[in-house]
N, C-alpha and C positions, 0 to 999 in steps of 0.2 A: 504493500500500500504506500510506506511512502516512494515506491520508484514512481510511482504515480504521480501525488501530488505535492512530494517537499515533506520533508519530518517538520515542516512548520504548522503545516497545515492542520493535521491532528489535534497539538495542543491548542492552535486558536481556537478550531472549530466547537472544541471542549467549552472551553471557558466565556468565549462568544453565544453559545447559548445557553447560560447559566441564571442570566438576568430573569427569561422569563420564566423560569422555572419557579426563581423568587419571590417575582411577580402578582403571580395570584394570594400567595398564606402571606408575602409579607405585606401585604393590603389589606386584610382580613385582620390581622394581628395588629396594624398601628390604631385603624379605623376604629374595632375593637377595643382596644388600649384606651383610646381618646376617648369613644362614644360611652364604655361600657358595657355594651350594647354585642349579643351574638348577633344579631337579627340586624342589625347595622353594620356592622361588618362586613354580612353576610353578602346585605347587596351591595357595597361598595367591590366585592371580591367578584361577584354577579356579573357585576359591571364591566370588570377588568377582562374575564371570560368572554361574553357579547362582545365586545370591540373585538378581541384578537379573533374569533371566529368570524367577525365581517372582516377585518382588516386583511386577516393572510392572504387571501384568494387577491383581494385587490392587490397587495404589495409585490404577488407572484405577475399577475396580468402586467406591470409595470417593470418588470425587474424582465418577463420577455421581451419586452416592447423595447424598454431603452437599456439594458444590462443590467445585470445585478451591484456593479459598485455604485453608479449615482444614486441608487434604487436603497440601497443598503447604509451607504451614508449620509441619505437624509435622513432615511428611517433612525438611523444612529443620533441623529440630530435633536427630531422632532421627539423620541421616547425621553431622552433625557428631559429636554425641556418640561415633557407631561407630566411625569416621575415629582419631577421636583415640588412643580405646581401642586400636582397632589397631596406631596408634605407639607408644602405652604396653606394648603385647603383646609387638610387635618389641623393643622396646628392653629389656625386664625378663628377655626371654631370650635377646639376643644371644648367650650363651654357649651355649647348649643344643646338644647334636649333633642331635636333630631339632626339627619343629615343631612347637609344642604343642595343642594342642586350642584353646588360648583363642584365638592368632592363628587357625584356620580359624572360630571363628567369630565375632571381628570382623568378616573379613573379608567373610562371608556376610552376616552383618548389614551390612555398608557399602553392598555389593551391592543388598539387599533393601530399604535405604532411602532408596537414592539417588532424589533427586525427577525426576521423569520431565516434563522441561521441553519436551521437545521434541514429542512427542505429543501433549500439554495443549497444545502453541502451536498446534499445528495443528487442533484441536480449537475452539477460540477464531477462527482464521481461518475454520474453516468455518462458523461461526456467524455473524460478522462478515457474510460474503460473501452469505449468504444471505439477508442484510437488504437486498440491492443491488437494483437493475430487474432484474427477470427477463434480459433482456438482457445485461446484466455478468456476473451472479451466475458463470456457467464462467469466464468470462475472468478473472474476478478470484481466483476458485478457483486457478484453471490459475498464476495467478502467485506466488501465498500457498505453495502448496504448493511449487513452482519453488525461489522463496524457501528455502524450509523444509530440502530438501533439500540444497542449497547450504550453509545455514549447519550442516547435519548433517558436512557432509564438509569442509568449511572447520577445525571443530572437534574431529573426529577425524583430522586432519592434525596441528594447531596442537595439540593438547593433551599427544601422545607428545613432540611436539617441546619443548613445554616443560619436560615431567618430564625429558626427555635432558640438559635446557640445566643445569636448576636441580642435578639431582643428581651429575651430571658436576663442574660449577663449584662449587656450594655445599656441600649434605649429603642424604644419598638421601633423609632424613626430609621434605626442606621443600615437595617435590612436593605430597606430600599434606596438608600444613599450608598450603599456597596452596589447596588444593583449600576445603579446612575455611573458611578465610577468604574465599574466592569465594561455595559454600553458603550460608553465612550472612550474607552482603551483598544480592547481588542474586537469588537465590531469593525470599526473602521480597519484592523490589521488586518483581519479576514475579509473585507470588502477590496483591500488593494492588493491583495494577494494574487501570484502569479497566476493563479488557477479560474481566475474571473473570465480569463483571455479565452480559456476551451468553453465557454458559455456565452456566444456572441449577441449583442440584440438582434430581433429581427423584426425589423423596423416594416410595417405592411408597404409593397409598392406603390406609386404614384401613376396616376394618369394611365394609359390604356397595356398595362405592361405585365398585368394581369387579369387574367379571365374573371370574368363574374363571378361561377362556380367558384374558383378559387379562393376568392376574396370572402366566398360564403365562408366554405368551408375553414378558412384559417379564422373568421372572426369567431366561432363558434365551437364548445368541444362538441364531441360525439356523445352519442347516451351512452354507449357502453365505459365512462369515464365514470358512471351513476355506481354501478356497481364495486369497485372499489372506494371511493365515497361513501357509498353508507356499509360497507366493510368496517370503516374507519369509527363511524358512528356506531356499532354497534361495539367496537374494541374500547372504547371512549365508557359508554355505559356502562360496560362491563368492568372497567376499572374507575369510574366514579359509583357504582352501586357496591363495588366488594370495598371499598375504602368507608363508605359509609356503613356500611353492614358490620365491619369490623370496628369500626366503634362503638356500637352497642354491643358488641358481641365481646369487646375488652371493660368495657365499662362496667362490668360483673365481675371482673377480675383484679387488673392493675389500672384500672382509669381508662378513659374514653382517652388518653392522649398517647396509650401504649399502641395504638392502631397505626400510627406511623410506622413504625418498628415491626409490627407484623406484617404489615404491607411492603416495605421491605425487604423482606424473607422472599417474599413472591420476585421482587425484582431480583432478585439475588441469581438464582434457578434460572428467571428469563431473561439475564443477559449472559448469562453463561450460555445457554441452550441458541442464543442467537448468533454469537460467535459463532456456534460449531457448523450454523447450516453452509458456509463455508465447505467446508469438507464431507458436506452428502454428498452420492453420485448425481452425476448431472442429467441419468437419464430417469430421476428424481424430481420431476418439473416443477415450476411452481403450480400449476391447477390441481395436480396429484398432492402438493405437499400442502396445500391452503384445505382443501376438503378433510384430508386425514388429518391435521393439524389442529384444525379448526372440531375435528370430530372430539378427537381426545381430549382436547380442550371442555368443549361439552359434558363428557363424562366424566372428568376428572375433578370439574366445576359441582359436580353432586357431594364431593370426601368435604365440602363445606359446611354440610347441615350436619353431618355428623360430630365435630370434637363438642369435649364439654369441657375443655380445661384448655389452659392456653400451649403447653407442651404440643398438645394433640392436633392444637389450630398451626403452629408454627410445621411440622411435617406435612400436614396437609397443602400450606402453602407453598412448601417448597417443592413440592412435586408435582402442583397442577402449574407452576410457572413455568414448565420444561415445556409447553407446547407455543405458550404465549410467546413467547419471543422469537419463536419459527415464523408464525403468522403474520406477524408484524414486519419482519424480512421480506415474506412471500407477498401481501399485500402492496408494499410499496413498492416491489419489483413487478408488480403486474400494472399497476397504475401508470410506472414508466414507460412498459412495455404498447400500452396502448394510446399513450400521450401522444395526440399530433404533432408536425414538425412546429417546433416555435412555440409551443406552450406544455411543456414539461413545467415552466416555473409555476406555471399557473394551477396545474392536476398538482405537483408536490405540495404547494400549499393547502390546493383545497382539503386535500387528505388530511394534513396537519388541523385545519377549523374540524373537520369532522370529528376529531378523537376530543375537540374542546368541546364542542356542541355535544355530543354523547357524555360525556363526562358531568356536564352540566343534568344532561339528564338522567344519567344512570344516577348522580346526587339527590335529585330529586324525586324519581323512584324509590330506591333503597331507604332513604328517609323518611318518609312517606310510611310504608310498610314497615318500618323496624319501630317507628311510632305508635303504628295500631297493631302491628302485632307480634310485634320482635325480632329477632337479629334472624331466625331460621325462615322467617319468608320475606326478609331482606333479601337472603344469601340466594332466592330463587332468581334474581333478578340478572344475576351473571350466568348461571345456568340457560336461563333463554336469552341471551346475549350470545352464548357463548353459539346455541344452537343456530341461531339467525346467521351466525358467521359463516356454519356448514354451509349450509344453505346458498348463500354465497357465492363459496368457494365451487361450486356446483354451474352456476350463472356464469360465474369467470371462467372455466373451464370450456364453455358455451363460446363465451367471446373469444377466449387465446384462438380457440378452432379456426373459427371467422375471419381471424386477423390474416391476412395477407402475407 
């Protein structure tokens, strides 16, 4: 990987999307902090979720259009500023009994300008990859992406854990004033990075130099772009409903805040398990490996109604997350796979809103249910989650066919 893209690359790419990970809990935690208020927090954190689910797809559709570094360092630009605004928002109304208009929409705007590092990297790998012998080109895909999702779930581990560390120890504000100083450090490093170059704009032609038809077709994705998209939505719910599931389901144990920590465990498994798809066979496809993947996952998603003790819940997690980090490979290798020419940036993002907008809703399912009726028909919620993936994985296998 790095003959690919530079041993520099990696580390920015790490670090460059850390912010938003931070993002959402350390908006929930200042807001909180200030307001008093869960339920205030809540949507100020709401808030931040909505914007970067409308925002991605826009900053992808802009990042084909005119490249991803102008694309990236204003985004670089514009979050800082919002970021900040937001702590200026919190702080000017600490006193207030509610929340003001102005913190919902900093917080939307944070949301909506957060630079989308992670998509654009994958975006750049598949560009890179595709430069290789016909013969690599999968293999080296299969590991970029591997890569990719790894350091996704590496950094939405690491980055709740830090807003905990910092806010807990320090002052709730400085979460996201590390956020603001990350943004604007190595965002802009990885915006100017050698590897922007294998990611050209593609600026639509002018005057009669292109076909009508053409111009249709490039303004527009395909539907079959639908079906990885709500892939994405339903892996999104699936880990906003086991995230909320497990806090009532710790809250009988060591506190509703040990749910971090068991959640976790699941990441733990499913970045290890995503590295390795790297080193399946390649006559191993993705439509075969998303169906079977996705199935296991399913049935593995039922070992959740079962612990009564948290040892029991930690085993459990760690071996239904051996499927989840395959799928999450094979999913965004299909979504590449069928991205029209010149809007790859645009499909990579929308994938990314889709796991925010599922997440949002798996939260709100799971919560819901573990309310009226507890954490075991919470925990059903990832179970048909997980099932709708199969399902899925079935449709896409439909489309690879189709594809040309």
């Amino acid at each position: 990987m790095p003959l690919l893209a530079g041993r520099a690359f990696i580390p920015l790419g790490l670090f460059a999307r850390l912010p938003l990970a931070m993002l959402t809990v350390g908006t929930l935690t200042l807001v909180t902090s200030a307001s008093g208020s869960y339920a205030l927090g809540g949507m100020a954190a709401g808030a931040v979720g909505i914007g970067s689910a409308l925002g991605a797809p826009v900053l992808g559709a802009l990042a084909d259009r005119r490249g991803q570094r102008p694309v990236l360092l204003l985004a670089a630009l514009l979050n800082s500023v919002a970021v900040v605004a937001l702590i200026l928002a919190v702080w000017a109304t600490a006193e207030s009994p509610g929340i003001p208009a102005a913190v919902l929409a900093a917080a939307f705007l944070s949301g909506a300008s957060c630079p989308q590092v992670g998509p654009l990297a994958r975006v750049r790998w598949m560009a890179l990859a595709a430069r290789g012998p016909d013969r690599d080109q999968e293999r080296d895909l299969d590991t970029a992406l591997s890569y990719e999702s790894t350091a996704d779930e590496v950094t939405f581990v690491l980055g709740p854990a830090l807003v905990g560390i910092l806010a807990s120890l320090l002052a709730p504000w400085l979460p996201l004033a590390v956020a603001v100083a990350l943004t604007i450090t190595f965002v802009p490093a990885f915006a100017v990075h050698r590897t922007h170059r294998a990611v050209p704009a593609s600026r639509p032609a002018t005057g009669n130099k292109m076909p009508a038809g053409s111009r249709s077709r490039a303004g527009k994705l395909p539907a079959a772009v639908a079906v990885p998209v709500l892939a994405m939505v339903c892996m999104g719910t699936f880990f906003g409903s086991t995230q909320t599931a497990l806090s009532s389901f710790s809250a009988g144990f060591a506190g509703s805040e040990a749910a971090g920590l068991l959640y976790a465990v699941m990441g733990l498994s499913s970045a290890v398990a995503a590295l390795s798809v790297a080193y399946w066979p390649q006559r191993f496809g993705p439509a075969r490996r998303w169906v079977l993947c996705a199935a296991l996952m399913a049935a593995l998603s039922l070992l959740l109604l079962l612990p009564t003790s948290m040892p029991a819940m930690v085993a459990a997690l760690l071996i239904l997350g051996v499927p989840v980090g395959p799928v999450m490979v094979t999913v965004f290798a299909v979504g590449g796979t069928i991205a029209p020419a010149g809007r790859l940036s645009t499909v990579m993002t929308s994938l990314a809103s889709g796991i925010v907008a599922g997440t949002a809703l798996g939260s709100s399912l799971g919560g819901q249910l573990a309310e009226s009726h507890g954490y075991a028909a919470a925990f059903l919620v990832p179970v048909c989650a997980a099932s709708a993936l199969a399902l899925l994985g079935a449709g896409a296998a439909v489309v690879l066919r189709r594809k040309p």
